[in-house]
VEXPA-935372 format. One record per residue: y, x, z of N, C-alpha, C, O in turn. Coordinates in steps of 0.1 Angstrom, whole numbers, plus 2048, in hexadecimal, padded with zeros to 3 digits. Layout:
<atoms>
YXZYXZYXZYXZ...
</atoms>
This chain:
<atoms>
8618142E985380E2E884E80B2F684A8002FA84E8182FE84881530C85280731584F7FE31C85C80B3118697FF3188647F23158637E931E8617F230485C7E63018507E030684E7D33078467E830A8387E230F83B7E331D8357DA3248437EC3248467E733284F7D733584B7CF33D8577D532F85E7CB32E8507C132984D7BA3338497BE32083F7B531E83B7B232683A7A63298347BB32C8297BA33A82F7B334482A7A834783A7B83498417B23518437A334F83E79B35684A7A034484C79133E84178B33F84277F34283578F33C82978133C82378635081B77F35582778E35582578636783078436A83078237783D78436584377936B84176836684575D36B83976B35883C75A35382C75335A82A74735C82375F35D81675A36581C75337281774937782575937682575638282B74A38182A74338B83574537583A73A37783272E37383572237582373436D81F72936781872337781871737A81273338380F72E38A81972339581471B39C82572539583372139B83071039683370839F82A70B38A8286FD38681D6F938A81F6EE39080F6FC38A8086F73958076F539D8016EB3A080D7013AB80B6FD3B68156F73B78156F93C38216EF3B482C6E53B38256DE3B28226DA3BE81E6D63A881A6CA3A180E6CB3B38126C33BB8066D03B57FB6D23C38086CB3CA8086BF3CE8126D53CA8166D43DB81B6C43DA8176BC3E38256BF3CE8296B03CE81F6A53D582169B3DC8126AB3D080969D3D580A6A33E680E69B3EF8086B03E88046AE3FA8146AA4008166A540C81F6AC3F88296A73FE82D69340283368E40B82568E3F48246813F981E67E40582367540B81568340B80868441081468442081467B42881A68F41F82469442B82C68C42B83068A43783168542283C67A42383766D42984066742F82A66842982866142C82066043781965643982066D44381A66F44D82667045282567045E83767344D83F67445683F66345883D65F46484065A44F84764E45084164645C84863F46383064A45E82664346482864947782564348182D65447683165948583F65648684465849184865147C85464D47F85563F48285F63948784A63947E84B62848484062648883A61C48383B62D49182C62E49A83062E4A683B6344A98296284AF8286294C082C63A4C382F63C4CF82C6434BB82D6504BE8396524BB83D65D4BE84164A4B384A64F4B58566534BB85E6594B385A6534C685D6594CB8596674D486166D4DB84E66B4D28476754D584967D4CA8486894CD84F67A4BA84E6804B385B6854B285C6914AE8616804B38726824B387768B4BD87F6944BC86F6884CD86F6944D986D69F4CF8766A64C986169F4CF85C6AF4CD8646B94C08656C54BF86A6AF4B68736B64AB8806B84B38886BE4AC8866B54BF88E6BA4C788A6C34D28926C94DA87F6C24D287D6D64DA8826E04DD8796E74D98896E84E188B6F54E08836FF4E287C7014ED8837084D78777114D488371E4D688E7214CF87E7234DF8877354E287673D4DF86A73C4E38807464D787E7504CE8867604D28927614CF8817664D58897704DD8847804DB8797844E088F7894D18897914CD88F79D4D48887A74D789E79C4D88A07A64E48AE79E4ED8B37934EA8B27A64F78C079A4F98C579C4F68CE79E4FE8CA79D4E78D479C4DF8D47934D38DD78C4D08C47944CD8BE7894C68B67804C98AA77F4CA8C07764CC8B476C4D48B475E4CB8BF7584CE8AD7574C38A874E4BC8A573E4C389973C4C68AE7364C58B272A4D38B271C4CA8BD7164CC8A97174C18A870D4B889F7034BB8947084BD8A16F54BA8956EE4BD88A6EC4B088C6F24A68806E54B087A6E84A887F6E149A87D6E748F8846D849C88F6D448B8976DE4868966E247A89E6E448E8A46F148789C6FE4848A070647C89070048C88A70C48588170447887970C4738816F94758816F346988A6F545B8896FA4508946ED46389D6E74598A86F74568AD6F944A8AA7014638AF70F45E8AC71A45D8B372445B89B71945E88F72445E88872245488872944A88371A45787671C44B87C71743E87771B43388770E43E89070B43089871742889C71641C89A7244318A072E42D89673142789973841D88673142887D73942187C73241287673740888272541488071B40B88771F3FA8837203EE8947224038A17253FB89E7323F48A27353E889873C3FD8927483F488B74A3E988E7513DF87D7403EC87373C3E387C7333D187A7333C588672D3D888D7223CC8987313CA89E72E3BF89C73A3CC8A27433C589C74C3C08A17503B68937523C388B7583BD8827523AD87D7583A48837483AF87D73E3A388673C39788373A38B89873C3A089C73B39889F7433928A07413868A375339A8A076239189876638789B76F37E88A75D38A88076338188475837388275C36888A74C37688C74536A89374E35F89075035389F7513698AE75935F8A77643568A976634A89C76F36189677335989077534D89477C34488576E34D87A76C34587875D33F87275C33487D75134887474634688373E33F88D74433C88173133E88B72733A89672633D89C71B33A89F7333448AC7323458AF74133C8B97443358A574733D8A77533358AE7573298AE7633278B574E31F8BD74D3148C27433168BC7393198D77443138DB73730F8D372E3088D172330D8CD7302FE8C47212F78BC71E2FE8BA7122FE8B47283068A87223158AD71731B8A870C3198BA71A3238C271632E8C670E32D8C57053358D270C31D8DB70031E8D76F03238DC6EB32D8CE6EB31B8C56E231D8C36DD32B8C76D132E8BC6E83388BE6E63448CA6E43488D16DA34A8CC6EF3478DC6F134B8E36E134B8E76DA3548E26E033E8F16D333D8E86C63468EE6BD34C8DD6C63468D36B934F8D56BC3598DC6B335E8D46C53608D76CC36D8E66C436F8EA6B93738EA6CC36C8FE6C736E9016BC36F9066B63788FE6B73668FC6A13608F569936E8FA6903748E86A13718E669C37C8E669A38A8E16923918EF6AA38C8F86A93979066A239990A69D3A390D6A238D91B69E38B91B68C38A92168539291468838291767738291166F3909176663969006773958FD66E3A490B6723AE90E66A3B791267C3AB91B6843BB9296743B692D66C3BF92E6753A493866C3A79346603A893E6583AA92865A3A792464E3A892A64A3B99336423BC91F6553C39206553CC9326533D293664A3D993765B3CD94865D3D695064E3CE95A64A3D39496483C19516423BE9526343C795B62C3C69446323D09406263D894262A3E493D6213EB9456333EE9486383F49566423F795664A4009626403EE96C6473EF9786433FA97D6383F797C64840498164740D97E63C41A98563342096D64341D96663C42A95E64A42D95D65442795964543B95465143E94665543993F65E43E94265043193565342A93A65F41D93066341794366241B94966941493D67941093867D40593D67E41F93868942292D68941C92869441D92368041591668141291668040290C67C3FC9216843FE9236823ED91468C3E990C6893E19156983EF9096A13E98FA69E3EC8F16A63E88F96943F28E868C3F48E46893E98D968E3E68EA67F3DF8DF67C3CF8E468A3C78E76873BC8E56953CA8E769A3C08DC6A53BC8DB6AC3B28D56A53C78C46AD3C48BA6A83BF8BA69B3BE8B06AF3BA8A66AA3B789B6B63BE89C6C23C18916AF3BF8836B53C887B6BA3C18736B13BF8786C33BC86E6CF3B085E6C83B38566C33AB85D6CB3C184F6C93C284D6B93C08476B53B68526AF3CC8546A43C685169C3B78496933B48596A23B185E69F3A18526A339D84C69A3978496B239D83F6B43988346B039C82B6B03938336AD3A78256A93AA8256983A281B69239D82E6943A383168539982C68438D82567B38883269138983069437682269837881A69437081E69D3808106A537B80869C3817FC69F38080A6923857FD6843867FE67E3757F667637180768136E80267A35E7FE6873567FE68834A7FA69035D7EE69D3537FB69D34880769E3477EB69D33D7F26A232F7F56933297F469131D7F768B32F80467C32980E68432781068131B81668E32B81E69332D82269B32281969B31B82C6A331C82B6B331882B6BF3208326C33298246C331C8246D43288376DA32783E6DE33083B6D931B84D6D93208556D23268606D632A84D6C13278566B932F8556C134085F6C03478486C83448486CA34E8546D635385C6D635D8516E03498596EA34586A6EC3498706F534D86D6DC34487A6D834287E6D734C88A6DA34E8766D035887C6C836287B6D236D8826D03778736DE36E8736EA3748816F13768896F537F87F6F33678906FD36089E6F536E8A36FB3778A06E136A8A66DD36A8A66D83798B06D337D89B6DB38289D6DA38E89E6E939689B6EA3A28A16F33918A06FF3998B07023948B770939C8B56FB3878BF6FC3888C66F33958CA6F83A08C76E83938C66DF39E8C96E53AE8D26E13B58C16EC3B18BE6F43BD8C77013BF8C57093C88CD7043B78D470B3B38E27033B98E67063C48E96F73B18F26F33B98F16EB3BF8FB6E43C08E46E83C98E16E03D48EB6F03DC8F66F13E18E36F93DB8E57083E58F47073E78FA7063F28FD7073D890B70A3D69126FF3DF91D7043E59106F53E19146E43E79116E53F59146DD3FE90A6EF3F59076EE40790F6FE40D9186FE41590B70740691671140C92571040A92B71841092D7054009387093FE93F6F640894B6F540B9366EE40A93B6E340F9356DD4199396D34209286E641B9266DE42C9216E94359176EA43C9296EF43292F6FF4409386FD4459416F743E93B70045794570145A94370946893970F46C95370847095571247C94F71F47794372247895672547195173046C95173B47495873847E94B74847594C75147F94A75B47893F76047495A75F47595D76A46E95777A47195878346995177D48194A78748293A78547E93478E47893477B48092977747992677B46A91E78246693377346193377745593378345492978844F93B78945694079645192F7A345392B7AC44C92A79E45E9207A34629177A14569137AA44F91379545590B78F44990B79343D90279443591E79743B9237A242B9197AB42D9107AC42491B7B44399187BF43C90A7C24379067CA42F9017B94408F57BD4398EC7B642B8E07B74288F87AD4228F77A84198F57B840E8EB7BC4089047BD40E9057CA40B8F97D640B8F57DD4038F57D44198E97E14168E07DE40F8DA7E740A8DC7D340F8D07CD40A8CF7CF3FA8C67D33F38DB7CA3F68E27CE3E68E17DE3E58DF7E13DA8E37E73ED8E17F33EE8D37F83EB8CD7FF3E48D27F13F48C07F93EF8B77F53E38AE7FA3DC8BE7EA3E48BC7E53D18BF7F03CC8B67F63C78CB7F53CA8D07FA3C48CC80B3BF8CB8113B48C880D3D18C081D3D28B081D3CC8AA8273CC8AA8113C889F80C3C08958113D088C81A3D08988083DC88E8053E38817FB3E28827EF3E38797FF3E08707F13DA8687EB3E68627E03E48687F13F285D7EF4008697DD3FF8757DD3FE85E7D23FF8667C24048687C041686D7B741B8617CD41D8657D142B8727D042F8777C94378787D84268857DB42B8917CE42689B7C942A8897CC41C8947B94168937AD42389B7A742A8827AF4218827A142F8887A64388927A043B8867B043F88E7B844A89B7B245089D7AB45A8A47B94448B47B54428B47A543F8BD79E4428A879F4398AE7924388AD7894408B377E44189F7914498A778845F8AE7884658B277F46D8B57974628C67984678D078F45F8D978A4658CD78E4528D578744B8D777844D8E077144A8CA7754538C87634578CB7634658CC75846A8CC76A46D8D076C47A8E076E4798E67664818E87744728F577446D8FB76146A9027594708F476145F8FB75345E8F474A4658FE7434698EA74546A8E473C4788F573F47E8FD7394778F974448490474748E91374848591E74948B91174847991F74C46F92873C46E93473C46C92072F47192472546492272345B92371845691F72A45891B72744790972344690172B44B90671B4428F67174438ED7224428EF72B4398E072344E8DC7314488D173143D8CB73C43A8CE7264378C37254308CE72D4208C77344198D872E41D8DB73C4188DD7484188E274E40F8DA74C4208D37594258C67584188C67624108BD74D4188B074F4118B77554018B375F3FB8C374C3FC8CB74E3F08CA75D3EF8C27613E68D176A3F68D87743F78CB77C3F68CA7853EE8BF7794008B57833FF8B37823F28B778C3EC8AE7783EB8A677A3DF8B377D3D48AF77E3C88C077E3D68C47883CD8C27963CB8C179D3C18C17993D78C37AC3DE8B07B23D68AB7BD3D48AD7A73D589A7A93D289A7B03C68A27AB3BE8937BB3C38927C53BC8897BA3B18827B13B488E7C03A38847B83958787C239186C7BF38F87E7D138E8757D938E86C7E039286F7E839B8607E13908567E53978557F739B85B80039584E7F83A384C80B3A88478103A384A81C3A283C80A39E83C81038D83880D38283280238183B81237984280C36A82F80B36482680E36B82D80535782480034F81E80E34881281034782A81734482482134381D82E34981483434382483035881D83635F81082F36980883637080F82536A80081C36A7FC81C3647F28163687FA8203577EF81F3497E882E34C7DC83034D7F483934F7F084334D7E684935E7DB84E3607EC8453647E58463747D98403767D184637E7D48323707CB82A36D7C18333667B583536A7C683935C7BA8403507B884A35C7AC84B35F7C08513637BA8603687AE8583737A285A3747B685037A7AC84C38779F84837E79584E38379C84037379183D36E78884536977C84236878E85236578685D35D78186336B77586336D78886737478286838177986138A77286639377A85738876C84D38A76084F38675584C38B76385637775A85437075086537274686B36D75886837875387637A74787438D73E87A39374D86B38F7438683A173A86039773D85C38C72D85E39E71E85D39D71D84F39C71484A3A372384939572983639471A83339171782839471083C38B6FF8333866FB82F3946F68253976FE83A39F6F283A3AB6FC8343B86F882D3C27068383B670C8353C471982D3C072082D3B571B8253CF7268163CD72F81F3D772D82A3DD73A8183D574781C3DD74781E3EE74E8233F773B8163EE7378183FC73482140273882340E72D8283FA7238353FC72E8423F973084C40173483F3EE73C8483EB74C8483EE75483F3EC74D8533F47618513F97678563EE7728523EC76385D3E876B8653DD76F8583D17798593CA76884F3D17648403C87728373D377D8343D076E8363DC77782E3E47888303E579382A3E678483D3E37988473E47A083F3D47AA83A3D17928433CC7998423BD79B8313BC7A582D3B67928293C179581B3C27A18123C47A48093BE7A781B3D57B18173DF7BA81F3D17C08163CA7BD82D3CD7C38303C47C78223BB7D281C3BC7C18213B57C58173A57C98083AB7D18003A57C18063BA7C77FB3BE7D87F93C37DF7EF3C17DA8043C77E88023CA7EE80C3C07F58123C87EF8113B57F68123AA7F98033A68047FF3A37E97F93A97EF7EB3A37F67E43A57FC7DD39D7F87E33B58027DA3BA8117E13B781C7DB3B880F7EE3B381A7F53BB8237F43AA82F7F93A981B7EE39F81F7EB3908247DA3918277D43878247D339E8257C639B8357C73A68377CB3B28417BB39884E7BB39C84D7B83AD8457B23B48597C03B08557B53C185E7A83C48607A33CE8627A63B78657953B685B78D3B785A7823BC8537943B084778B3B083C78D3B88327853B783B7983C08337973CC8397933D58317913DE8477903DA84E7883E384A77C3DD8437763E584B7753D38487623CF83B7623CC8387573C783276A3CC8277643C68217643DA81675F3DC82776A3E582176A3EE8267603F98227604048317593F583A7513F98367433EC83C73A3F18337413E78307363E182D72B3E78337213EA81C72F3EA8107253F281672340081571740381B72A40782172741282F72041583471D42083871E40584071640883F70A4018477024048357063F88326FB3F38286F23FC82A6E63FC81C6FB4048166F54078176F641780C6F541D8226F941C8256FB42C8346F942B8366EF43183B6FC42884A70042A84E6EE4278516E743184E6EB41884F6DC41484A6D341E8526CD42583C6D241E8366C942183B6C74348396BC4398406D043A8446CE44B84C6CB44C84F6C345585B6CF43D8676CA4418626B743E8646B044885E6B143485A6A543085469E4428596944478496A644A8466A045385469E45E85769346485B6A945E8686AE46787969F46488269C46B87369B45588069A45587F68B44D88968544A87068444A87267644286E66D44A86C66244586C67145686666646187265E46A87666147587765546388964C46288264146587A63C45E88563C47187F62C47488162246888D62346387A61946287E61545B87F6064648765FD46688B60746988C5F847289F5F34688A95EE46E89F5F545D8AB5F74578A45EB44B8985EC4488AC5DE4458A55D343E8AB5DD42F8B55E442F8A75DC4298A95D94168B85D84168BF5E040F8BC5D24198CC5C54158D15CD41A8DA5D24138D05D34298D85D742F8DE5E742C8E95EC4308D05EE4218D35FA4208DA5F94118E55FF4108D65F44068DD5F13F88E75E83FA8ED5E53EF8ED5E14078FC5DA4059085E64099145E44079055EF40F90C5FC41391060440D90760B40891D6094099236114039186204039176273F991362240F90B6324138FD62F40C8F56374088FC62240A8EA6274088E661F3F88DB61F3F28F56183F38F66153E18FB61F3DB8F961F3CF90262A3E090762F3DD8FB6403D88FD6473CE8F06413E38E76463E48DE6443DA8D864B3D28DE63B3DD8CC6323D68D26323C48CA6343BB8E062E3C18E362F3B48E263A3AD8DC63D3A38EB6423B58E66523B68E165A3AF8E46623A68D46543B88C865E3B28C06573AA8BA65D3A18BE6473AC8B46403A58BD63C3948B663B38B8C963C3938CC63D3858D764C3818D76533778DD64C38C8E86533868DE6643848E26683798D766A3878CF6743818C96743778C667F3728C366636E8BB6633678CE66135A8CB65D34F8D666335B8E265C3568EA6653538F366434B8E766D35A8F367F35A8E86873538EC68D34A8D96883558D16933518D269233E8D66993358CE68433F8CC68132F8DE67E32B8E26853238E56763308F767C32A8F86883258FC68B3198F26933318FE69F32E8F36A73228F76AE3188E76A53268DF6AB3198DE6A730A8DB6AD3008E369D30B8E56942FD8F369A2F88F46A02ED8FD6982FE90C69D2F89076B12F89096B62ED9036B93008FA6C12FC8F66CA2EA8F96D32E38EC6BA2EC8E86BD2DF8F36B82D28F36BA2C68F86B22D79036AD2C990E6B32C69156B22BC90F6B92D291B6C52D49136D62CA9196E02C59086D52C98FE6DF2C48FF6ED2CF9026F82CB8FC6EA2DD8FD6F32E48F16F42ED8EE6FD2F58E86E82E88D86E92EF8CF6E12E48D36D82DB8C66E32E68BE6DF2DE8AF6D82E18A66E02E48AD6CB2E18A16C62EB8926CD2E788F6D22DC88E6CC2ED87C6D72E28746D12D98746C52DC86E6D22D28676CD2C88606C02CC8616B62C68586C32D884B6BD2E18526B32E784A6AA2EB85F6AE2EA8686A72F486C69D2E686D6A02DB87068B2EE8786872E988167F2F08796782F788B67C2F38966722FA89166930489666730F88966730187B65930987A66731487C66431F87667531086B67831C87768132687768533288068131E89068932B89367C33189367E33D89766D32F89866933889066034289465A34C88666133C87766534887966F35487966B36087967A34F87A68435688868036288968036E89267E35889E67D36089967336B89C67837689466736C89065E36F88B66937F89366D38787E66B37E87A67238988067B38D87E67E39988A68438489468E38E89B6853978A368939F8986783958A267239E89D6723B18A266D3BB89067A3AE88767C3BC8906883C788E6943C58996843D08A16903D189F6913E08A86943E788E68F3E688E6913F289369E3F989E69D3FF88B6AB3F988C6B440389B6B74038A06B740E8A46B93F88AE6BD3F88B86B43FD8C16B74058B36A73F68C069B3FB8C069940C8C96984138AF6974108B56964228B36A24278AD6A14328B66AF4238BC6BE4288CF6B94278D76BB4308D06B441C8E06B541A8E36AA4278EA6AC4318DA69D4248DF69A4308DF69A43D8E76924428D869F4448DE6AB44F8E36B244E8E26B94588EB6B64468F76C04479036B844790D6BC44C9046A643E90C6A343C91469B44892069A44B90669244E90B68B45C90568C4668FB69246690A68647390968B48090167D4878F767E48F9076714829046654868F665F4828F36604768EE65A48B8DD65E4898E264F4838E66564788E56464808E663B4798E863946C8E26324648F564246A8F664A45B8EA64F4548E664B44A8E465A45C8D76644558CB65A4508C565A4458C964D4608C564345B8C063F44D8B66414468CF63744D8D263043B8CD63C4338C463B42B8D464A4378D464F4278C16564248BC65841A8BC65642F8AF65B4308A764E42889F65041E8AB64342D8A16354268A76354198A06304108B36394168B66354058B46413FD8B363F3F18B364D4038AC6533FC89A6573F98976613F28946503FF8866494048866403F58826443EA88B6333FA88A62D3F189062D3DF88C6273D58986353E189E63A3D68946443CE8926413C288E64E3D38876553CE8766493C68716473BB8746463D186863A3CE86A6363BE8636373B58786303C087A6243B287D6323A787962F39C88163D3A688564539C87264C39C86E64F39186D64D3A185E65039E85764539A84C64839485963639D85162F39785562C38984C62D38186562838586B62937B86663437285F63236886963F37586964B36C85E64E36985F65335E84D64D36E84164A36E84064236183D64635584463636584162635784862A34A84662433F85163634D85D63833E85564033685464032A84F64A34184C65533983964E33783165733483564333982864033B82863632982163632083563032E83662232083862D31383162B30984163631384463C3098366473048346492F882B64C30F8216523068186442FE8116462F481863830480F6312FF8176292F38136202EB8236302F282A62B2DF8246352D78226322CC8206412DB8226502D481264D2D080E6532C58096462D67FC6462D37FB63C2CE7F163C2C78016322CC8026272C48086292B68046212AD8136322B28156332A880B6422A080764229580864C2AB7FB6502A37F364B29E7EF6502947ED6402A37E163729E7E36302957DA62C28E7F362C2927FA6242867F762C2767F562826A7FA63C27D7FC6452707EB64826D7E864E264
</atoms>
């Protein structure tokens, strides 16, 4: 019984926290437009080249001479503050497995197979218009999709919407982010530095250790997980997984249980009630103040530290982390014509991508899915509103121009693939907007029929 109301408790703040995880999404999407279009405006502005200097900076960071931190300011972007990125998106997706929409095969399948659908047809679209040229390397650009993006989209049509359609596309882009992660550690790492690694095992291991010894202080996690991003920064292998590895090693259980807070709670309160609470405030009284700070940190000290790591990491990577890499990384001269970028193997190949081939794999693979009887769409959802949805998963900014800087070297290349995924994202949010906009105004029309 106690197991069971401990486990409850637990289950509704992790599902709090996810309902908070879709607000500040849907928030951060709009300030992310907002950043997108202050990169474009300093990227074809008299400043720009002022702007482009200063993201080549070098910023030294120097913690002893052995650790010395030598990155310009794009890279403590694009492999600093994106590693905090990658944390926050695994952690989200832990709490899913947990508690939320990935939590049961019947939860999951549904994502799951949209997820897969949506990575698998934009990647062969891509290699199939690009197969043996050097644009090759950028097969994994349409195959993300952008969470906040995508939500801040959906959540400008309110309740046009279903509260599961939003639900769905969460599930189906954290899966997403999941093998954006897998696609970048297994294919665009290299020169490896096998003492780096091995170092990085090393404190991969302890970290899992203290998991294990039921350490709960997140001191000692972030700790090891600067050594651990300091390892791969220098390993080859991209260090924004590092952020992956911390938020496995992250403890689920809290320090203390539901039932020894119930019972700690009652003593501290009967003891309260014993100090002079008619005449004197906590101010006056310390014996009131001890018992206060008491029950206060029983409270925190009852809340998972999964979720006091994401719920304290949230606002600062939705509403700081996103929005700088957007200033850092969408500001692409647009001195490139229309013709020139959709007659190209690199940027039809992109723009098809993401602007159909995600809207085409999400609803494919969920459909055979359900006919296969291995997922099941939700009551509230109909065919109309998944490839809607699919439609705007086709928004695959932050991830798609992360991938590509990893994928090419040639500022001409990043070019193209930066404007076709610009423009690509545009037409899959204006599209997927009108699909999912024409289809509520059938649903209200045939209400009013009946």
């Amino acid at each position: 019984m106690t197991q069971s109301v401990e486990r409850n408790s637990i289950d509704l703040a992790y599902k709090a926290t996810g309902r908070k995880f879709l607000d500040r999404e849907t928030a951060g999407g709009l300030l992310l437009i907002g950043a997108t279009v202050i990169a474009l405006v300093l990227g074809n502005s008299p400043w720009a080249d002022a702007y482009h200097h200063y993201l080549k900076d070098e910023l030294l960071f120097e913690l002893s001479e052995h650790f010395t931190f030598r990155l310009t300011l794009e890279e403590w972007i694009n492999d600093g503050l994106m590693a905090i990125f990658f944390l926050v998106a695994s952690l989200e997706l832990k709490r899913e497995i947990l508690v939320g929409e990935l939590s049961s095969l019947k939860k999951a399948s549904m994502p799951l197979l949209g997820a897969l659908g949506g990575m698998v047809v934009p990647a062969l679209i891509f290699v199939a218009l690009n197969v043996d040229t050097e644009n090759i390397a950028g097969w994994g650009i349409p195959m993300a999709t952008d969470i906040a993006y995508s939500l801040g989209i959906i959540g400008l049509l309110g309740k046009r919407v279903p509260l599961q359609l939003k639900i769905f596309l969460v599930a189906l882009a954290i899966v997403d982010d999941l093998g954006a992660i897998l696609v970048i550690a297994l294919f665009y790492s290299n020169d490896l530095s096998w003492l780096y690694l091995g170092a990085g095992a090393g404190t991969f291991t302890l970290l899992i250790l203290c998991n294990r010894l039921g350490v709960k202080n997140l001191f000692w996690y972030l700790s090891g997980g600067v050594a651990l991003w300091y390892c791969f920064l220098n390993s080859g292998v991209h260090p924004t997984i590092a952020g992956v590895l911390i938020a496995i090693t992250i403890p689920v259980k809290p320090k203390l249980d539901s039932k020894t807070l119930k019972e700690r709670t009652a003593r501290n309160v009967a003891a309260l009630e014993e100090t002079d609470i008619e005449n004197r405030d906590p101010f006056q009284d310390s014996r009131q103040r001890k018992i206060l700070e008491a029950i206060k940190k029983d409270t925190e000290n009852s809340s998972p530290p999964l979720l006091k790591l994401e719920n304290s990491l949230i606002d600062f990577n939705v509403f700081f982390i996103i929005p700088v890499f957007a200033i850092a990384n969408a500001g692409v001269k647009l001195d490139v014509s229309l013709l020139e970028v959709v007659s190209g193997s690199l940027g039809l190949g992109i723009l098809l991508g993401l602007a159909l081939g995600k809207a085409l794999g999400i609803t494919l693979f969920a459909l055979i899915g359900e006919k296969l009887g291995i997922a099941e769409l939700h009551s509230s959802l109909r065919w109309r509103h998944v490839v809607g949805m699919g439609m705007i998963a086709g928004i695959g900014f932050t991830m798609s121009l992360f991938i590509t800087n990893l994928a090419f070297s040639d500022p001409e290349l990043i070019k193209i693939s930066k404007i076709s995924i610009l423009l690509a994202s545009l037409i899959a949010a204006v599209v997927g907007v009108a699909t999912l906009l024409i289809g509520t105004a059938r649903d209200s029309h045939e209400n009013r029929k009946k």
